[in-house]
Backbone as a printed PyTorch tensor [residue, N CA C, xyz], in Angstrom:
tensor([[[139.5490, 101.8150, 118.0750],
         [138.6820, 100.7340, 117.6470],
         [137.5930, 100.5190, 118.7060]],

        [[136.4620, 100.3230, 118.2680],
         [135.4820, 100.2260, 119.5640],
         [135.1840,  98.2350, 119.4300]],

        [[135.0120,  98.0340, 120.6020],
         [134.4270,  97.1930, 120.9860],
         [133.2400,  96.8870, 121.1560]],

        [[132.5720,  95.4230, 120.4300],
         [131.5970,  95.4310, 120.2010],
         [131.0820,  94.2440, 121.2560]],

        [[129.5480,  94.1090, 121.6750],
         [129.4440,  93.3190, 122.7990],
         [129.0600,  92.1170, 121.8810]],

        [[128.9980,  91.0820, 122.6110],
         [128.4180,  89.5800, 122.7590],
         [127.9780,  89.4230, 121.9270]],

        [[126.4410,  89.8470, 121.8620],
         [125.4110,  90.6140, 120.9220],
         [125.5090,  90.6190, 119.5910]],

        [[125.8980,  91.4010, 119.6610],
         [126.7430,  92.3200, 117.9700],
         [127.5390,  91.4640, 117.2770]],

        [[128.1560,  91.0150, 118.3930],
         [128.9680,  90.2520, 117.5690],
         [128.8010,  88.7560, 116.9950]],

        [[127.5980,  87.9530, 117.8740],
         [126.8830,  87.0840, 117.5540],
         [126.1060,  87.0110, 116.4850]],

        [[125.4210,  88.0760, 116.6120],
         [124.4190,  88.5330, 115.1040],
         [125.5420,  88.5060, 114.0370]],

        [[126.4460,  89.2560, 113.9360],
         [127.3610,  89.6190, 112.4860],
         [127.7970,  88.0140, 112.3680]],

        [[127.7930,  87.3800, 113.1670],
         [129.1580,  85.9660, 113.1230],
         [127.9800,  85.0970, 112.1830]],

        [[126.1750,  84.6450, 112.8180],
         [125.7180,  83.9360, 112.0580],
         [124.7810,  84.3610, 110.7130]],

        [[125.1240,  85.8070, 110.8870],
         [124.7580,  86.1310, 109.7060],
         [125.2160,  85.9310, 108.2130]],

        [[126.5790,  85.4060, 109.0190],
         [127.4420,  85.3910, 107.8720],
         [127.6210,  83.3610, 107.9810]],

        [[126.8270,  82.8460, 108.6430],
         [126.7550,  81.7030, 108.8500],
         [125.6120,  81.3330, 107.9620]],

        [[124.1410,  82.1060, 107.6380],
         [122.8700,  81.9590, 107.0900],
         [122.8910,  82.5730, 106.1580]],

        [[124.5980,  83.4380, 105.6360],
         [124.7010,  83.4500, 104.1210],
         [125.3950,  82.3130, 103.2930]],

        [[126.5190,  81.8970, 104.2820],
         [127.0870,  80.5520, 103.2460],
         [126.2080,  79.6020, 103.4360]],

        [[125.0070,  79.2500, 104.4530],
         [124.0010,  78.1660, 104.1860],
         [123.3300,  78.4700, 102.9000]],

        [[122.6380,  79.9180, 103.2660],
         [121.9890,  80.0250, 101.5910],
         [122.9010,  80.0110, 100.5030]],

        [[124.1630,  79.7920,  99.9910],
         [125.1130,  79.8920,  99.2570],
         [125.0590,  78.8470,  98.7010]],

        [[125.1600,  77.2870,  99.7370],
         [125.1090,  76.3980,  99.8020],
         [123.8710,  75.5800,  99.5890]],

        [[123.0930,  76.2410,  99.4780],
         [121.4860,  75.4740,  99.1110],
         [121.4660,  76.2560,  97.8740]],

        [[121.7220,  77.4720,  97.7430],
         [121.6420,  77.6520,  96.3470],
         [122.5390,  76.6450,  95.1490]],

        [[123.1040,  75.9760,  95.5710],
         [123.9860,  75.6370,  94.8390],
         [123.3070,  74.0260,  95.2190]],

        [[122.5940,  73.7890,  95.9040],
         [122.2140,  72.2860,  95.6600],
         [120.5400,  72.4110,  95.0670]],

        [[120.0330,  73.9910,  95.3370],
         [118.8260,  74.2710,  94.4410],
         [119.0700,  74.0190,  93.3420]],

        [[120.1060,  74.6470,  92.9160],
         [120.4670,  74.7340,  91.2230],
         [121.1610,  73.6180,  90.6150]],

        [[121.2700,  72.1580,  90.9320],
         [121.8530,  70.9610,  91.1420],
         [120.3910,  70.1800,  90.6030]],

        [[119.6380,  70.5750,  91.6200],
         [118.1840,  69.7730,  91.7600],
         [117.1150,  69.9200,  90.6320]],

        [[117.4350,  71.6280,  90.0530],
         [116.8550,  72.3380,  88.7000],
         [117.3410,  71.8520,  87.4630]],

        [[118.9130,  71.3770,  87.3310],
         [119.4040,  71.1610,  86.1560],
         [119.1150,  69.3470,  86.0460]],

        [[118.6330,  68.8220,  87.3240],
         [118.6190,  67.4240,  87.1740],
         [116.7110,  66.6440,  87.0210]],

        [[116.1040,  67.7850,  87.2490],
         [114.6180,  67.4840,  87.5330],
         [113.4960,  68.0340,  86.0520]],

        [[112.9970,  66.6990,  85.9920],
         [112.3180,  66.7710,  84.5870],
         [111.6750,  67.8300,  84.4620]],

        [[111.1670,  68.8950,  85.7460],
         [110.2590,  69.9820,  85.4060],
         [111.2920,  70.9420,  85.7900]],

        [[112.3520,  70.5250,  85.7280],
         [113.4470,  71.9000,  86.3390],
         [112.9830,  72.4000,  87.3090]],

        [[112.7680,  72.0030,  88.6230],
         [112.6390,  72.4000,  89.5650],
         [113.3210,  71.9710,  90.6310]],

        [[113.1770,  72.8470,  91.6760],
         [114.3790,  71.8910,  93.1020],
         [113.0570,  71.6620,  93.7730]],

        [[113.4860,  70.4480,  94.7020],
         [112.0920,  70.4140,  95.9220],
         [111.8300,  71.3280,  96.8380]],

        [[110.5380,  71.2440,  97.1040],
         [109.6970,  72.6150,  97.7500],
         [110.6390,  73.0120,  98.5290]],

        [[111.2100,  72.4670,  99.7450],
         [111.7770,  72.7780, 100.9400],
         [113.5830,  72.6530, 100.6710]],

        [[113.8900,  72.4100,  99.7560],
         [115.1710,  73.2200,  99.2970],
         [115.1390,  74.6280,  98.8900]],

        [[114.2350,  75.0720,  97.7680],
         [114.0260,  76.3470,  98.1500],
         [113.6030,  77.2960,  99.1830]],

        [[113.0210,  76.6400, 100.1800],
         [112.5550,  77.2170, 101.1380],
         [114.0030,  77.2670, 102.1090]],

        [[114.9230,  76.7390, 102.1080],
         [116.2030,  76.6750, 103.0050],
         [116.7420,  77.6640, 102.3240]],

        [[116.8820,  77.5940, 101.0310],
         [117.8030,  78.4890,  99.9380],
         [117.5020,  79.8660, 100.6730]],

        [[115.8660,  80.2070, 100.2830],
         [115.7410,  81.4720, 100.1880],
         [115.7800,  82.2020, 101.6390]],

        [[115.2220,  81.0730, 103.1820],
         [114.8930,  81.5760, 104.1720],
         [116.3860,  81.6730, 104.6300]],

        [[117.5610,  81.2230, 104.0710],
         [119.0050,  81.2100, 104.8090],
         [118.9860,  82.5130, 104.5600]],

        [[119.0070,  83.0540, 103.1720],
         [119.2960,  84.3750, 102.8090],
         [118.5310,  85.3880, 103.2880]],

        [[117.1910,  85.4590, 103.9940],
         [116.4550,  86.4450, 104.5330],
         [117.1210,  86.3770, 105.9270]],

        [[117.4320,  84.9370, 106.1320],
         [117.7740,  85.2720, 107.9580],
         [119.4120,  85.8390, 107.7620]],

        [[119.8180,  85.5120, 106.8260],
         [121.2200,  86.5220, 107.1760],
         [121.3640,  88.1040, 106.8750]],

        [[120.1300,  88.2830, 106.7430],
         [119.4560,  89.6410, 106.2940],
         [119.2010,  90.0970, 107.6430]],

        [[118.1310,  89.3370, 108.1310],
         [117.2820,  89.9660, 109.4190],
         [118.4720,  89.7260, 110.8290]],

        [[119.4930,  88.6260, 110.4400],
         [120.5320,  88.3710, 111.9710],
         [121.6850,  90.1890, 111.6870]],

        [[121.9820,  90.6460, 110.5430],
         [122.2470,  92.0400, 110.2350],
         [121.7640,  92.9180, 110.9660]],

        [[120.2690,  92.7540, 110.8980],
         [119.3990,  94.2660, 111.3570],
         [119.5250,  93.2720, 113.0390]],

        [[119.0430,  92.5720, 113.4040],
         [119.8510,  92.4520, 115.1490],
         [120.3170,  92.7030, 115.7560]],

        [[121.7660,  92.7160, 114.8060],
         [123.1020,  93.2820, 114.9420],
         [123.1020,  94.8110, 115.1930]],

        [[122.5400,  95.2820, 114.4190],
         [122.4640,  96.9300, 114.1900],
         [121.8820,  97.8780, 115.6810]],

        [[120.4960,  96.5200, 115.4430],
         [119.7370,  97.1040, 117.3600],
         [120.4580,  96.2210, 117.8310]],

        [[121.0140,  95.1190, 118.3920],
         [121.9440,  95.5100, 119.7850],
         [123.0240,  96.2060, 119.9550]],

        [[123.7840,  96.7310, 118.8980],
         [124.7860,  97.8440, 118.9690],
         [124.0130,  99.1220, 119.6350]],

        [[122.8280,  99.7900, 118.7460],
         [122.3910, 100.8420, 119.5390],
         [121.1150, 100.8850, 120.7010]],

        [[121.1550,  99.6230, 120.9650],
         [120.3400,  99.4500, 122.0940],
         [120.5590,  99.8920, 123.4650]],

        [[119.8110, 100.8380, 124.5710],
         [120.3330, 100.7310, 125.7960],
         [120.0620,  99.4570, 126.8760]],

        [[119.7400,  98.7400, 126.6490],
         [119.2520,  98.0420, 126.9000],
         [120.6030,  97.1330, 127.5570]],

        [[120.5480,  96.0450, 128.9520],
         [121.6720,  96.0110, 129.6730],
         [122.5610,  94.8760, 128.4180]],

        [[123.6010,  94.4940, 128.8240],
         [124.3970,  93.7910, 127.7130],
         [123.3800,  92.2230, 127.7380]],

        [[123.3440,  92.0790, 129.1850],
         [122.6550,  90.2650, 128.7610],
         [121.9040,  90.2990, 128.4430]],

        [[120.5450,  90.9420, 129.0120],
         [118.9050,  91.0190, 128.2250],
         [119.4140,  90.9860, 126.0320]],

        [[120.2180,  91.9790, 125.8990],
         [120.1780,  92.1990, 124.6030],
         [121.1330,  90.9550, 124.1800]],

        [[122.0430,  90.4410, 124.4520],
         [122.8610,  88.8930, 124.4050],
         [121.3000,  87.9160, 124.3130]],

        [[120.4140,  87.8100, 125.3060],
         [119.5630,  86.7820, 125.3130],
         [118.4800,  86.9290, 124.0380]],

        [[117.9060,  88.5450, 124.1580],
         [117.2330,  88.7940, 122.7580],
         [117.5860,  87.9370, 121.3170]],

        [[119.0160,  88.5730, 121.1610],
         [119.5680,  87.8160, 119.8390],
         [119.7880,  86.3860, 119.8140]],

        [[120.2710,  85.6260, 120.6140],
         [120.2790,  84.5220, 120.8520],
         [119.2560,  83.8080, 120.6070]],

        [[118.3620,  84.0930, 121.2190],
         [116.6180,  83.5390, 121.2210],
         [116.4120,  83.5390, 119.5250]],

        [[116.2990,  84.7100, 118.7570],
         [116.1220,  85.2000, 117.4210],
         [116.7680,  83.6840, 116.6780]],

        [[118.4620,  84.1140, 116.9060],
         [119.4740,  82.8880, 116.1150],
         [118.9250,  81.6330, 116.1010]],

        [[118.4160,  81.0030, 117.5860],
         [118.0210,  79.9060, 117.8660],
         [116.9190,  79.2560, 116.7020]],

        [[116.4140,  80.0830, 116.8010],
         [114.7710,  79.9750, 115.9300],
         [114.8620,  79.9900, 114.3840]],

        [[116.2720,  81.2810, 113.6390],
         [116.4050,  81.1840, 112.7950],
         [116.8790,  79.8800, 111.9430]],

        [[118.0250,  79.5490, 112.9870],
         [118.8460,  78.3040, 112.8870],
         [118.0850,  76.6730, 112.7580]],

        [[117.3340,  76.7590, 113.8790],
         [116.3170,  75.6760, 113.9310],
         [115.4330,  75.8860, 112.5370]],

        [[114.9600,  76.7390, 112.4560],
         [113.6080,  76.4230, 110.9280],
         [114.6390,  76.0490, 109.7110]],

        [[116.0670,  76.8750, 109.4870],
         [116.4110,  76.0680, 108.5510],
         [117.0370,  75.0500, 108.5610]],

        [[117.6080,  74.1250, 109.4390],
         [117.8270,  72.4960, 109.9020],
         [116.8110,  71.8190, 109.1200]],

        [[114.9850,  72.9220, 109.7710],
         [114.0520,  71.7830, 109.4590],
         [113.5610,  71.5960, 108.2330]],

        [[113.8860,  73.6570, 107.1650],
         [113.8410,  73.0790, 106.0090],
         [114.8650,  72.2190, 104.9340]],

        [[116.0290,  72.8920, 105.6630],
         [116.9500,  71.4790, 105.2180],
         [116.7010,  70.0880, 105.3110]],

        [[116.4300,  69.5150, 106.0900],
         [115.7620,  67.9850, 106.3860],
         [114.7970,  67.8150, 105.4420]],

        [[113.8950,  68.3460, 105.4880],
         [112.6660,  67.8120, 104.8490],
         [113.0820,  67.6950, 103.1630]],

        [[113.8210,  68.9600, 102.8520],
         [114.4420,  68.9810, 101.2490],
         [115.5490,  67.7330, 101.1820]],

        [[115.5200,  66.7660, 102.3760],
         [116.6670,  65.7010, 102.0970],
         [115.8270,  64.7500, 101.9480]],

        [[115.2130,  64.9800, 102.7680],
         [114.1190,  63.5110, 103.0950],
         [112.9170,  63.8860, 101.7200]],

        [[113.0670,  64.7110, 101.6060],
         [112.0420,  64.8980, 100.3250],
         [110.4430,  64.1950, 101.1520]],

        [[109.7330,  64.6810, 102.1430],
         [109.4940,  64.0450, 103.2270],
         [107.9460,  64.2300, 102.7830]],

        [[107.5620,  66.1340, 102.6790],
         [106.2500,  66.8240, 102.2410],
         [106.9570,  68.0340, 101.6220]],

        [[105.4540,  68.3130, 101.4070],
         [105.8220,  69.9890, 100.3460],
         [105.0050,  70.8170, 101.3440]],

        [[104.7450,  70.1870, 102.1900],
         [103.9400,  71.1550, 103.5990],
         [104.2050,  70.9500, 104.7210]],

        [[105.2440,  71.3820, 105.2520],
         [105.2870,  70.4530, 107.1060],
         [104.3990,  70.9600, 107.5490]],

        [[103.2960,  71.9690, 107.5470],
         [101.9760,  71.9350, 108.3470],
         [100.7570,  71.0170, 108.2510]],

        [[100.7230,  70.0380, 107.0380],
         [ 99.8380,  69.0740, 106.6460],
         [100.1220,  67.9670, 107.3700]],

        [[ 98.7360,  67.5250, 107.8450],
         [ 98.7750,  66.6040, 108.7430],
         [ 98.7700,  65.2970, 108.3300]],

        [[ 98.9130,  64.3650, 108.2840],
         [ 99.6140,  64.2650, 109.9090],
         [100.8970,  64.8290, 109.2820]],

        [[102.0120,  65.1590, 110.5570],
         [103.2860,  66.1370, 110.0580],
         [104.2410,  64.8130, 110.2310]],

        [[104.6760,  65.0810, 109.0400],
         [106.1840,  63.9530, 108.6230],
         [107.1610,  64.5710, 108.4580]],

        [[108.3980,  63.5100, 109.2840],
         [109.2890,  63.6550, 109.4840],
         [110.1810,  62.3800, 109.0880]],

        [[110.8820,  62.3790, 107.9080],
         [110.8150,  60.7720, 107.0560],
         [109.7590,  59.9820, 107.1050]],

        [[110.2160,  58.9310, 107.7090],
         [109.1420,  57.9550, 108.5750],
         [108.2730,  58.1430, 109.8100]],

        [[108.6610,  59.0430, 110.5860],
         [107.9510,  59.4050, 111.4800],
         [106.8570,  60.1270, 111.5600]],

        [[106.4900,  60.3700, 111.7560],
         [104.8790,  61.4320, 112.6050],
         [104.9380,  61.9910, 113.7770]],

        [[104.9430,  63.4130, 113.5890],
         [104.9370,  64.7500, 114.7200],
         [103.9270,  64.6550, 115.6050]],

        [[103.4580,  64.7280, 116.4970],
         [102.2500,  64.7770, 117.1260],
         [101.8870,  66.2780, 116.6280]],

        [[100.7970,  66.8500, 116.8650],
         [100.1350,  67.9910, 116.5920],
         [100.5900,  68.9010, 117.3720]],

        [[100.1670,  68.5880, 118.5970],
         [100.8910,  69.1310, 119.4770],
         [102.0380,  69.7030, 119.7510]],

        [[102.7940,  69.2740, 119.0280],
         [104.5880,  69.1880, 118.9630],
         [104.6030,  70.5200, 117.6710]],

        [[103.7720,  70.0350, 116.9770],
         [103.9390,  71.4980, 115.8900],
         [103.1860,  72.5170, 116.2170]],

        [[102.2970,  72.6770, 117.1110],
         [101.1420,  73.7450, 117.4910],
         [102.6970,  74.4730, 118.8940]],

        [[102.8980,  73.5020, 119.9350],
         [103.8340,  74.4900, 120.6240],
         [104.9840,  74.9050, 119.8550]],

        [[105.6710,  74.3420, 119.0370],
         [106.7010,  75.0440, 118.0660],
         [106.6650,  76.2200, 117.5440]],

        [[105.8090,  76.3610, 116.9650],
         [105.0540,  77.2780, 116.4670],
         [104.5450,  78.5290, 117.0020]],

        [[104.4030,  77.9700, 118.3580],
         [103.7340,  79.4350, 119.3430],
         [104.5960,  79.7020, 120.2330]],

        [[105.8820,  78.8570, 120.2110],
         [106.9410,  79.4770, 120.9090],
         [107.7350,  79.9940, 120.0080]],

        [[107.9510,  80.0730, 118.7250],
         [108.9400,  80.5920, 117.5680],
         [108.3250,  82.0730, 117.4570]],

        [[106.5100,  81.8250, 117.5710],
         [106.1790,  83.2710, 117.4240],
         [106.7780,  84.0890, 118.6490]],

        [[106.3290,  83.7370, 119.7930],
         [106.0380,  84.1410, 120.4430],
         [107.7410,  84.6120, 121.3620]],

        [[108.5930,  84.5040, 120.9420],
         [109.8580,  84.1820, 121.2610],
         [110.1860,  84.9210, 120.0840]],

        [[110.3500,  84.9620, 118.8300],
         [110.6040,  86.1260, 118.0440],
         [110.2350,  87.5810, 117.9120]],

        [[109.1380,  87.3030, 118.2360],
         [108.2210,  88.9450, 118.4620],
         [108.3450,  89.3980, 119.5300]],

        [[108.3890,  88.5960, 120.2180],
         [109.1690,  89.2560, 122.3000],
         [110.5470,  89.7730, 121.8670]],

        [[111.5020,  88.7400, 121.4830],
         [112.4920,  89.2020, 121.3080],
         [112.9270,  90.5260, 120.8720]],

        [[111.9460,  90.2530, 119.4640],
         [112.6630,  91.5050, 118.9210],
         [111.6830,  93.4020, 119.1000]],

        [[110.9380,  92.7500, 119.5670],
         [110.6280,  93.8380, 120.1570],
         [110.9180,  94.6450, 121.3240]],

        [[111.4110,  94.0050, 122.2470],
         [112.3610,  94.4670, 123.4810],
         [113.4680,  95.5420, 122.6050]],

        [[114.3000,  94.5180, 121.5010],
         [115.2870,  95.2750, 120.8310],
         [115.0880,  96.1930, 120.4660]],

        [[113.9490,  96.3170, 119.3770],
         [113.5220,  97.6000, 118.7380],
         [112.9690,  98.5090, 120.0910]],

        [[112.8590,  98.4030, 120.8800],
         [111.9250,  99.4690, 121.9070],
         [113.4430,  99.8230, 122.9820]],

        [[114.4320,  99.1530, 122.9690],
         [115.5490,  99.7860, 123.5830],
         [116.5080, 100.9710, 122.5770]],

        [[115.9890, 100.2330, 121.5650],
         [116.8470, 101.2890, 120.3020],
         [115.8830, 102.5320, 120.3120]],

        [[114.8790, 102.2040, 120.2420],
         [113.8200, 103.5370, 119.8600],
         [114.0720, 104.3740, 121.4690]],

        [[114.4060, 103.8670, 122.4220],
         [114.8980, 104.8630, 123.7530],
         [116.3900, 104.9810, 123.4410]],

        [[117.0850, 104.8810, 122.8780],
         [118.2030, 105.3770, 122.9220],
         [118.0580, 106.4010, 121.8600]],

        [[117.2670, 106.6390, 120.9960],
         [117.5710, 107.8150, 120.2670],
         [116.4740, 108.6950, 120.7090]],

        [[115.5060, 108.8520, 121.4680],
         [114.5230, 109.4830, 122.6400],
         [115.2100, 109.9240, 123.3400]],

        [[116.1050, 109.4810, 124.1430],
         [116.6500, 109.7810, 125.0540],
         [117.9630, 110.7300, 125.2120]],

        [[118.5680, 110.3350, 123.5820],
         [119.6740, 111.2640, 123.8130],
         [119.5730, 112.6120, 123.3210]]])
């Protein structure tokens, strides 16, 4: 049996965490469709529904490059982690907003949050650290995988 690192095994664990979320929004999508005069669920319930199910898609392929990554065990532990973080966080926030029924745009300003108001600011660094923290991430990954099959 091989042993799988930190990593690997983190990715497979919430992947299978951001499928019973989407499982679970599907099932309060389809709650919201059979109860809503235009048969529809709110914007940002589908947006939880569908983005749970892409991120337990994309926390899979993670999984896949830190298994064949050479890359040392923590760098590739911190990669995925970073990824999860971000995945996890956007759907909290489209979950919330599909509770609070809040907007049909959290980028429209001013940005609401029930009753509250985001500063701009607060959504402009979010935003450029999610990019910028996903695309680092996962590009380290993909460029340790692409040297491990170079290399051998």
């Amino acid at each position: 049996m091989h042993i799988l690192s930190l990593a690997t095994q983190w990715a497979i664990v919430f992947s299978g965490i951001f499928l019973w979320v989407g499982m679970l929004t599907g099932v309060w999508k389809y709650y919201q469709i059979r109860h809503s005069e235009h048969a529809r669920a709110h914007y940002y319930v589908d947006i939880a529904h569908r983005s749970s199910l892409l991120y337990a898609t994309a926390s899979l392929i993670l999984a896949v490059l830190s298994y064949f990554t050479v890359l040392s065990n923590h760098l590739t532990f911190l990669c995925v982690v970073a990824n999860l973080f971000f995945f996890a966080f956007s759907i909290l926030a489209y979950i919330l907003h599909g509770l609070l029924k809040d907007t049909s745009n959290q980028f429209k300003q001013p940005h609401q949050l029930g009753n509250y108001v985001i500063p701009s600011w607060c959504m402009s660094l979010m935003m450029l650290s999610l990019i910028i923290v996903e695309l680092g991430a996962t590009t380290i990954l993909v460029m340790g995988t692409i040297l491990k099959f170079t290399t051998s």
